[in-house]
Backbone bond lengths (Angstrom), bond angles and torsions (degrees), N, CA, C in turn:
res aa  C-N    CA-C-N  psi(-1)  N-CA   C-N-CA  omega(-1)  CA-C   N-CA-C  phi
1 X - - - 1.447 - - 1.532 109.02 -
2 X 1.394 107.39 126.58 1.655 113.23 -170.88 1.514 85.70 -102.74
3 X 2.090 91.94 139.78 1.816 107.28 -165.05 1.806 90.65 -107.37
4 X 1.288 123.95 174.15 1.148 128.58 142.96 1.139 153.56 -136.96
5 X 1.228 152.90 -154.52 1.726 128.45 153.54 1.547 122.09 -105.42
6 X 1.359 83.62 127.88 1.974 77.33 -178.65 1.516 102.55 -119.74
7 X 1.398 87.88 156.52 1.941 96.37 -171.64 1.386 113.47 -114.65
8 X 0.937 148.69 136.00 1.041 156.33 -155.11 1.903 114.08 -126.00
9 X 1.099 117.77 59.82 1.404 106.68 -139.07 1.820 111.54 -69.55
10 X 1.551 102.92 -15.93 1.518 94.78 173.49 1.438 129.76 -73.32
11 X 1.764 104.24 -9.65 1.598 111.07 145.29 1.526 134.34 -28.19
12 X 1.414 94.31 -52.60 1.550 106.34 -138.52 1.739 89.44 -76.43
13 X 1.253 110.92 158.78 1.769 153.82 168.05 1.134 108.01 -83.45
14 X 1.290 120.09 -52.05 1.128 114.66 -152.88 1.657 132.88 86.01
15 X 1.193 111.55 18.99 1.683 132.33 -167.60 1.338 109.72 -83.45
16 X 1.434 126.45 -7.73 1.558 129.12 174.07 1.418 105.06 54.21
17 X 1.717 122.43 26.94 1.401 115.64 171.92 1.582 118.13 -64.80
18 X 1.453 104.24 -32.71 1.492 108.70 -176.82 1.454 120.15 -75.55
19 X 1.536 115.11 -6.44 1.358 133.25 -156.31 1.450 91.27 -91.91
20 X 1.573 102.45 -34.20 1.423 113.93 -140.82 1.681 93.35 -87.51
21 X 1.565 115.79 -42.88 1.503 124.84 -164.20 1.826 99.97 -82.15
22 X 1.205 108.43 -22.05 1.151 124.16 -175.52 1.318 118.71 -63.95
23 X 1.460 108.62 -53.70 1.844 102.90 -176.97 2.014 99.39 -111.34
24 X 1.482 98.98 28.34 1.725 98.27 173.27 1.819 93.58 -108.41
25 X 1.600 126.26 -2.48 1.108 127.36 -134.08 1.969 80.65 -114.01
26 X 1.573 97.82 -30.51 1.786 98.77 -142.82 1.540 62.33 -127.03
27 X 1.376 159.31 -126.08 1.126 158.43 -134.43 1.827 124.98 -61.96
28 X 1.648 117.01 5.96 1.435 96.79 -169.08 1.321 131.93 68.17
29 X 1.519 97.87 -8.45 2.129 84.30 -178.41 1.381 86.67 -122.54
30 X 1.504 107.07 175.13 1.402 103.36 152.69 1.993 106.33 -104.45
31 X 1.215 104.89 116.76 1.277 116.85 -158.21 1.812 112.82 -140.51
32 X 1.346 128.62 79.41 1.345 113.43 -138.00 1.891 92.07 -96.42
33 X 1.596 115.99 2.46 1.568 99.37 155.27 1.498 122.23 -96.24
34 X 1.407 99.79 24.20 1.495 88.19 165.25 1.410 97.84 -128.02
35 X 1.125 158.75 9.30 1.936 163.91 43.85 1.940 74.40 82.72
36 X 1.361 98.01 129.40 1.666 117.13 144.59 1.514 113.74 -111.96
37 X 1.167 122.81 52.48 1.194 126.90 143.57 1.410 88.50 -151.58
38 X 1.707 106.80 148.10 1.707 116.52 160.33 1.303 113.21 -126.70
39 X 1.252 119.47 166.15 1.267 134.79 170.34 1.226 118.07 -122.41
40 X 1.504 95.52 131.06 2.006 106.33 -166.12 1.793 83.90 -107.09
41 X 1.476 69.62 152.11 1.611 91.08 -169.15 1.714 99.33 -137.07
42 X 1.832 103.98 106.63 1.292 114.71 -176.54 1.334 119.31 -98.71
43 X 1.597 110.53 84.53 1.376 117.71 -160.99 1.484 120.26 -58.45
44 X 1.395 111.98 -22.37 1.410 111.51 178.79 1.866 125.44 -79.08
45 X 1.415 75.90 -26.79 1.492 94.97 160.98 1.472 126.66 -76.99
46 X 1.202 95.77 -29.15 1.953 105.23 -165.56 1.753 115.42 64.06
47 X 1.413 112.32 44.32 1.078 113.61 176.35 1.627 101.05 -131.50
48 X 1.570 104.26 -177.55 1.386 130.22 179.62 1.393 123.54 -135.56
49 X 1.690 114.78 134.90 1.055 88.16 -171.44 2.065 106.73 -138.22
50 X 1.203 132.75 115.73 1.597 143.83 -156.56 1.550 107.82 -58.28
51 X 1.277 161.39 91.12 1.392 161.99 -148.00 1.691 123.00 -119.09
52 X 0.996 141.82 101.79 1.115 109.79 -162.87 1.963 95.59 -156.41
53 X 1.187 124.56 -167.21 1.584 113.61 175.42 1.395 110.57 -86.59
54 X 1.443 120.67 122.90 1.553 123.71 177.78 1.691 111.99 -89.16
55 X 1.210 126.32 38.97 1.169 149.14 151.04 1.690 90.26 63.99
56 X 1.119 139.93 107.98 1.681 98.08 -173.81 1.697 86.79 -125.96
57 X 1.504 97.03 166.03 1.548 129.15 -154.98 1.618 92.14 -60.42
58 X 1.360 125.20 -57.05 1.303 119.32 172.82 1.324 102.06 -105.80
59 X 1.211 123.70 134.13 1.538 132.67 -145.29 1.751 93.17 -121.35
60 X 0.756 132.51 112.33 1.580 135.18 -171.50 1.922 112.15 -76.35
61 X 1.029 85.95 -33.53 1.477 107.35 176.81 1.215 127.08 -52.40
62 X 1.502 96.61 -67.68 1.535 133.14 165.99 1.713 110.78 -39.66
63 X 1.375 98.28 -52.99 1.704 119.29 174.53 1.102 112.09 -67.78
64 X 1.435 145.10 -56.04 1.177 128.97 152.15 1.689 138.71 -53.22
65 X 1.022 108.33 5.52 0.923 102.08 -177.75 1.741 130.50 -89.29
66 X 1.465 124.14 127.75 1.390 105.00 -134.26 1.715 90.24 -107.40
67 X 1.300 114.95 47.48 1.515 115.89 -178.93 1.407 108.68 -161.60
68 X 1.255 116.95 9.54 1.407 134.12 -173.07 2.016 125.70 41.35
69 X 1.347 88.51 30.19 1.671 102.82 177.10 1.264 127.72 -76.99
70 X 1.427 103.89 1.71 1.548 101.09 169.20 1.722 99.80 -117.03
71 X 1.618 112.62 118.48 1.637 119.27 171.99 1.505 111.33 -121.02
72 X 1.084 103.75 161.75 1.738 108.06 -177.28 1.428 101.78 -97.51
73 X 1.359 114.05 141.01 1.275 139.33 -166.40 1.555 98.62 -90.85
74 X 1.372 115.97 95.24 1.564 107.11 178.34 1.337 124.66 -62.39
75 X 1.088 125.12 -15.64 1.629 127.03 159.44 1.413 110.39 -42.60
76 X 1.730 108.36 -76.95 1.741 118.42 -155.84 1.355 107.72 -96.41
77 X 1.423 133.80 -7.85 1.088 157.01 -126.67 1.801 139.71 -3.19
78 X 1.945 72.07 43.89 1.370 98.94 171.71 1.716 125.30 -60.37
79 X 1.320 117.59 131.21 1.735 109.43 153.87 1.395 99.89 -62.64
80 X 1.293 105.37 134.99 1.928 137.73 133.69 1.173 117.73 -79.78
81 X 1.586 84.58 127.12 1.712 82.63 140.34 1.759 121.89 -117.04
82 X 1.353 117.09 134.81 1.402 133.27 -157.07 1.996 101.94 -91.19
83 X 1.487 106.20 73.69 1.013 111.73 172.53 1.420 130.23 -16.62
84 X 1.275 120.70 -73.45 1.724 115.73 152.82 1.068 149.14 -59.24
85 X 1.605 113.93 -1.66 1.632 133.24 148.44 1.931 100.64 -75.43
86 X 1.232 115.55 -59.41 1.322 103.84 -166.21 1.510 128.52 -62.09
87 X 1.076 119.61 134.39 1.520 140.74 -172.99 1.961 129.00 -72.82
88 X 1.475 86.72 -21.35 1.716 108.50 -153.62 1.095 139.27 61.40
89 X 1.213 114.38 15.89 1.746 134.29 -175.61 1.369 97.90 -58.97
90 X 1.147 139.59 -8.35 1.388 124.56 149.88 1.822 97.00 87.70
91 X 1.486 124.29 -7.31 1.549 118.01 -166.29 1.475 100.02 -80.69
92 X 1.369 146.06 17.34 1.419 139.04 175.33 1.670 94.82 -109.96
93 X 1.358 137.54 -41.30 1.038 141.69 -174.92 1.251 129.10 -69.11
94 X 1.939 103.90 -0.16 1.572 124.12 -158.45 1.739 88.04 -126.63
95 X 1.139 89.28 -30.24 1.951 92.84 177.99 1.153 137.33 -84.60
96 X 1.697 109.31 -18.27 1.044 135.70 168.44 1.755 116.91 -52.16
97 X 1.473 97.00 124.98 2.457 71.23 -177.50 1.294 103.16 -118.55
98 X 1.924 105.86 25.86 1.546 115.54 168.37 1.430 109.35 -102.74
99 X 1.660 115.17 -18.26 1.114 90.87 -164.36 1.971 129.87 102.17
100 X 1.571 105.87 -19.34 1.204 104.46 -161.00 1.831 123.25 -104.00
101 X 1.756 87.30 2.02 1.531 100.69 174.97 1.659 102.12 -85.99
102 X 1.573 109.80 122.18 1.947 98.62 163.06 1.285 104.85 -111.08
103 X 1.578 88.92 -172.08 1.469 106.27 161.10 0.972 130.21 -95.21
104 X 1.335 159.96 99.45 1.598 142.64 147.19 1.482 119.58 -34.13
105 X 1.236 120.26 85.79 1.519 118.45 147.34 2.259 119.92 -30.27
106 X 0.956 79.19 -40.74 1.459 90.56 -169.50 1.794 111.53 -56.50
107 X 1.543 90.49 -49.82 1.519 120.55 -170.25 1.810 107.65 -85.11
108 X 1.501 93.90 -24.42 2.170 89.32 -155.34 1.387 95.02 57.49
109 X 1.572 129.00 58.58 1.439 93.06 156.22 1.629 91.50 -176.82
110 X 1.126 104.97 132.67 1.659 123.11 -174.50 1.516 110.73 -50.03
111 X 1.591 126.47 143.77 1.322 121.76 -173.98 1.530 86.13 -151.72
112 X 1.382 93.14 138.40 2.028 117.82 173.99 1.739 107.65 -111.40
113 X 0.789 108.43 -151.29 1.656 127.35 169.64 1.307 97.92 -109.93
114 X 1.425 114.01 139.83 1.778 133.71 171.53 1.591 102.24 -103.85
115 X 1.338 112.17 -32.58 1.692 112.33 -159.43 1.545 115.55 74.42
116 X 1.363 88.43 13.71 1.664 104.36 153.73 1.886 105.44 74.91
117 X 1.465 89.73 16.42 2.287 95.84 -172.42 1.383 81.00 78.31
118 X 0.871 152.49 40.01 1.705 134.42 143.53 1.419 117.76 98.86
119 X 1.367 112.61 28.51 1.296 120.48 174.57 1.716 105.79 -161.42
120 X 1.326 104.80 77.77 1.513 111.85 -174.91 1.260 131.02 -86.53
121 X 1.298 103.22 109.95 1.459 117.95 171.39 1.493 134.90 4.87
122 X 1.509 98.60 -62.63 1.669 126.95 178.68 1.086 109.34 -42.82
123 X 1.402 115.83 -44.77 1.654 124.35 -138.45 1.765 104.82 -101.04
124 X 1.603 99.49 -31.38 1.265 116.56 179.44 1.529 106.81 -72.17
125 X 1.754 119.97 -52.66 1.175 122.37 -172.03 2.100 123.98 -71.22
126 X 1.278 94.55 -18.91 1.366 114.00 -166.37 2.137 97.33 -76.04
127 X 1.046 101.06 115.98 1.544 111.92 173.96 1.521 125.76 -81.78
128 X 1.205 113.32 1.39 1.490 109.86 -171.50 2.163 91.28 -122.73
129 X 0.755 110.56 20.49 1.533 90.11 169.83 1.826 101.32 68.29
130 X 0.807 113.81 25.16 1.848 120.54 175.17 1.616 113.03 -83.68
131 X 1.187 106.80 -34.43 1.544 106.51 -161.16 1.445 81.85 -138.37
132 X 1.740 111.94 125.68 1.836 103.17 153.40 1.744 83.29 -163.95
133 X 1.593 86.42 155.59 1.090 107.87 -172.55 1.934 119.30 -91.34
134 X 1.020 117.13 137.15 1.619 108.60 -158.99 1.610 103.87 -153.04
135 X 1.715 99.43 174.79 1.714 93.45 -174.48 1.437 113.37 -69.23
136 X 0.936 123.79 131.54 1.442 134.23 174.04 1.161 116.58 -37.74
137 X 1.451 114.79 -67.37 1.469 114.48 -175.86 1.698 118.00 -58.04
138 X 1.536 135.67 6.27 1.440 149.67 -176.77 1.411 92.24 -127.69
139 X 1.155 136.17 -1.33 1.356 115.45 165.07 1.420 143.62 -46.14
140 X 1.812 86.65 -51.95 1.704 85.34 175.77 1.825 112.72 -91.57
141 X 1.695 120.76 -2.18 0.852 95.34 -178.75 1.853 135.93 -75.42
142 X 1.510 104.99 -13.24 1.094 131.75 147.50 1.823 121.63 -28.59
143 X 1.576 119.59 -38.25 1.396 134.60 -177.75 1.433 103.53 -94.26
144 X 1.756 101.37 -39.44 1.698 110.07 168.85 0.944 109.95 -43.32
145 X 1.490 124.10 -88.71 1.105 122.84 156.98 1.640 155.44 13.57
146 X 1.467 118.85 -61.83 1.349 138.68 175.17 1.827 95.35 -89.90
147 X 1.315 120.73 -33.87 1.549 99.31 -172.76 1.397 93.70 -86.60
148 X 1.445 136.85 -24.04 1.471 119.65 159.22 1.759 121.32 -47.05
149 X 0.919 111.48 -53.94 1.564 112.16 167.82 1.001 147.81 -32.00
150 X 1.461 98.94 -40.01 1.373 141.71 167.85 1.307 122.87 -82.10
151 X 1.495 115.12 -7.59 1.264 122.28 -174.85 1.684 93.10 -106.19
152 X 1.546 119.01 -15.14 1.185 103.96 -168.12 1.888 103.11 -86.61
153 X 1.538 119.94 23.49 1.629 124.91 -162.54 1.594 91.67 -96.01
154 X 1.394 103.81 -160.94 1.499 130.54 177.55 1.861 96.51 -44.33
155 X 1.311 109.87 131.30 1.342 124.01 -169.39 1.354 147.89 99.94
156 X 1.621 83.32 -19.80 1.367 109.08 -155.69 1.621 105.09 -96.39
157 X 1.199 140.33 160.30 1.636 126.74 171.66 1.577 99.92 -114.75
158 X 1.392 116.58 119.13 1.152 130.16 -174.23 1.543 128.07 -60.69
159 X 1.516 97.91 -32.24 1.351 134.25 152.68 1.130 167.27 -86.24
160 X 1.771 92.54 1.19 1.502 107.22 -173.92 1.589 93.38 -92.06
161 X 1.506 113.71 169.85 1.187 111.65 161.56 1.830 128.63 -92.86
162 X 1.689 91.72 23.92 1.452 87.74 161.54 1.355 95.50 -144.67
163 X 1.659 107.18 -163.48 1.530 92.46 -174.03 1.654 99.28 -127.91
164 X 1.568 120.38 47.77 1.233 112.73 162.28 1.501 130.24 -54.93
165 X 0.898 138.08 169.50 1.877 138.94 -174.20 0.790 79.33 -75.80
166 X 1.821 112.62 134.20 1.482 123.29 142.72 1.283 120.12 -56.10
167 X 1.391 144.48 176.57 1.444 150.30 142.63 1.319 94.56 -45.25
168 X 1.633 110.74 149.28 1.441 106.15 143.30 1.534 109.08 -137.68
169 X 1.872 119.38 137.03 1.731 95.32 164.25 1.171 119.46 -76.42
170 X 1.122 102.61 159.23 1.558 138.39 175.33 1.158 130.24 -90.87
171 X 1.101 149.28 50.01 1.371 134.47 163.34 1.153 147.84 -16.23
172 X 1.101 103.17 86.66 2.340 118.05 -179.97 1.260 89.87 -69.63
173 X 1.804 109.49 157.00 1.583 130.90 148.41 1.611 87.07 -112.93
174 X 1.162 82.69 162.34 1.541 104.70 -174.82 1.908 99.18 -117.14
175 X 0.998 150.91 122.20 1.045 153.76 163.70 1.670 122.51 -51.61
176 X 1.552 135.98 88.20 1.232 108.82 159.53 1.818 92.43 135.02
């Protein structure tokens, strides 16, 4: 059974613990701009939000890639990237339409999220229940879930046996 990470972002603090276990986990330092996961921080909002590679089923990355250095780890069924295959041509980081492939300056050489071989860092270090790692296949029903809930609010008919938009009136002013 392949697990994954789910984020929960109205969890998060904002404490950069996962940032922190994250690139002390894969780099030796504690160093949270070199961290493969980040946390956006929407100041106008006053929120936080957990980011990282969601491994995806067709991996765009993986597909572009013109040296074949990124493989899936049949254990966790994480993408790799295969450090001494990769080149730094930078073409997984351009293909990405999340965003979650970089570069290492340090390295010359592109780095994603592994999920740490199947026991990820993030999920362990993170204190508020924001980031944890779980069975894959129940992942999204969890999101199922809450946007069902949400469907049962303003719009919704509490009572019908489906959940088409109710009518709603409207109220015009008329000017004058």
């Amino acid at each position: 059974m392949l697990r994954a990470l789910h984020i929960e972002p109205s969890q998060c603090t904002g404490c950069l613990q996962c940032e922190m276990a994250c690139s002390y986990e894969n780099t030796g330092a504690f160093n949270p701009a070199r961290s493969r996961i980040k946390v956006f921080n929407f100041h106008d909002q006053g929120r936080f939000s957990p980011y990282t590679c969601t491994q995806c089923a067709e991996a765009w990355c993986q597909l572009a890639c013109p040296v074949d250095a990124i493989t899936v780890n049949a254990a966790t069924g994480a993408k790799e990237v295969n450090e001494s295959t990769c080149v730094g041509c930078k073409v997984c980081t351009i293909s990405c339409p999340f965003g979650t492939v970089n570069y290492d300056s340090a390295t010359s050489k592109v780095v994603k999220c592994d999920l740490c071989g199947g026991d990820p860092w993030c999920a362990k270090a993170c204190p508020t229940g924001a980031i944890t790692y779980i069975d894959a296949d129940h992942e999204g029903m969890t999101k199922m879930r809450a946007w069902a809930q949400q469907g049962l609010g303003e719009g919704f008919s509490r009572t019908a046996k489906t959940n088409a938009p109710v009518e709603k009136s409207v109220q015009t002013y008329v000017k004058g």
